[in-house]
Phi, psi and omega in degrees: 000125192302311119002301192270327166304348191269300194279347162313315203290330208257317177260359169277343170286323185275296194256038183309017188225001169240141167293134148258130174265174175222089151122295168246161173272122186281162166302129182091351175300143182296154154250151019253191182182160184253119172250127167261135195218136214293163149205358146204177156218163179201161160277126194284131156217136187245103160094007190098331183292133135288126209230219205276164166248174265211049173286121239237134168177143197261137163266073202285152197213121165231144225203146174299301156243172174314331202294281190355315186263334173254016176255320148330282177280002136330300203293319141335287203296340202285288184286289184344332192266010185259331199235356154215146201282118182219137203265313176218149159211182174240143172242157155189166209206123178249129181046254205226018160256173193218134185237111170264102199257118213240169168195106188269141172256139188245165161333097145301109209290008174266001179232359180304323167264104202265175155289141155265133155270159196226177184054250206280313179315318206288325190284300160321310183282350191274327187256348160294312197313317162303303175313310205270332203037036149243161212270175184196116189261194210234117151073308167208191205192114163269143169306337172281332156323328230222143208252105186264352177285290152014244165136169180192162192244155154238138183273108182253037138058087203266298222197118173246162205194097168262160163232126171305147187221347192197182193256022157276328174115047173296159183269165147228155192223124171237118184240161169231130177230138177255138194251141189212142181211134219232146209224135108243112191239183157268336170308152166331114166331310191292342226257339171282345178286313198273317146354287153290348169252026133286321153331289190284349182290321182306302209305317201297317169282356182269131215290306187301294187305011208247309196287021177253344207209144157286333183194116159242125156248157186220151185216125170244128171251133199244123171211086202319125162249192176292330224244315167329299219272009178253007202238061218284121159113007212248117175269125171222128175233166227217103120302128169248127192239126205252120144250164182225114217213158162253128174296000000 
C-alpha cells in the first residue's frame, strides 16, 4: 500500500539505524523498532463532492524501555508532522509500546483521472472560470490539487429533464445543476458570501453565457457538513442553478 511506504520512508529518514515492519514484529527482531499497522479508510466527501480518502495506521514503536518510548513519540509529534500531510492523530503508550495513530490523506484512485466535462458543463465551466478567476473541477476534486486559501467551485450535475418541442422531435432541456464552492481562508464568512453572490449575479447577466440557455434561476445555500471539520475555516456554499436550454 502506497500509503503505507510513504510513511517507512518518513520514519527512515528520522531513524535510519531502525527497522520498520509491516503488520508484525518478526521473531528475533532487534528492538527498538516500528511496525505499521493499516486500521482503517474511509471516503472524504465536502459539501456532497467526492474528494480523497481518508487512512488511519498506527505507528507502533517498541522499545526495551519507557524513557525509550517516550522519547520516541515525542519525537514523532515533533517531526513526523513535517514530513507528511495529515489531517489528525493520536498518542498513547501501552507497556514499553508507544502507539502513534495517524491519518493521512491519499489519492483516491476514482478521481486520479478525473471526467472532463463536455458539451453545456465544459461551457458552464469555462464561464465560471472565467468571472470567479478561480479554478472549477468537474463532479469531484482531489485535495492535494487543489487551492483552498484561494478557493474553487466543482460543478455537479443534479437532475435533466427533456421535452419534444416541435414535430422534428427537437429538444428543450430542463436541469438543476449545483455549483458548490468551497473556502478556507481567514476572511470573514459574510464577506465569502457576499462574494458569491456578486458572482452568480455577473454569471445570470453575461451576455456570451446568456446564448447557451433560455432561462437560469438560482438558489444559494450554506450548510456545515461532518467531514468539514477536518478542515478549519472552510466555508462552503451550494448554488443550485435551475436551466432551461434547447439542443
Amino acid at each position: 500500500m502506497e500509503i503505507m511506504e510513504r510513511i517507512a520512508q518518513a520514519l527512515n529518514i528520522l531513524y535510519p539505524d531502525t527497522e520498520v515492519y509491516f503488520d508484525d514484529i518478526p521473531q528475533n527482531a532487534k528492538l527498538p523498532c516500528f511496525v505499521l499497522q493499516f486500521i482503517s479508510l474511509r471516503d472524504i466527501k465536502i459539501a456532497g463532492i467526492k474528494c480523497n480518502k481518508v487512512y488511519s495506521v498506527d505507528i507502533v514503536y517498541s522499545a526495551e524501555t519507557d524513557s525509550n518510548v517516550f522519547e520516541c513519540i515525542n519525537r514523532l509529534e515533533k517531526e513526523i508532522t513535517k514530513k507528511l500531510k495529515f489531517i489528525s492523530y493520536e498518542i498513547e503508550i501501552i507497556d514499553k509500546d508507544g502507539h502513534f495513530i495517524i491519518e493521512l490523506m491519499g489519492e483516491n484512485p476514482k478521481i486520479k483521472d478525473p471526467y472532463q466535462a463536455d458539451g453545456f458543463y465544459k461551457t458552464l465551466s469555462e464561464t465560471v472560470e472565467r468571472l470567479s478567476n478561480k479554478k472549477c473541477y468537474f463532479l469531484s476534486v482531489n485535495l492535494d490539487d487543489v487551492d483552498f486559501e484561494q478557493g474553487f467551485y466543482v460543478l455537479k450535475p443534479v437532475s435533466l429533464e427533456s421535452t419534444t418541442i416541435s414535430l422534428n422531435h427537437k429538444k428543450e432541456y430542463e436541469q438543476d445543476i449545483e455549483l458548490v464552492y468551497l473556502e478556507n481562508s481567514s476572511k470573514n464568512i459574510m464577506s465569502v458570501l457576499r462574494e458569491n453572490e456578486i458572482f452568480m449575479e455577473k454569471l445570470a447577466e453575461d451576455l456570451y453565457f446568456r446564448k447557451h440557455y433560455i432561462n437560469l434561476d438560482y438558489s444559494i445555500n450554506y450548510e456545515e457538513e461532518e467531514e468539514e471539520k477536518y478542515f478549519t475555516d472552510v466555508a462552503s456554499f451550494i448554488a443550485t442553478l435551475t436551466i432551461k436550454r434547447r439542443g
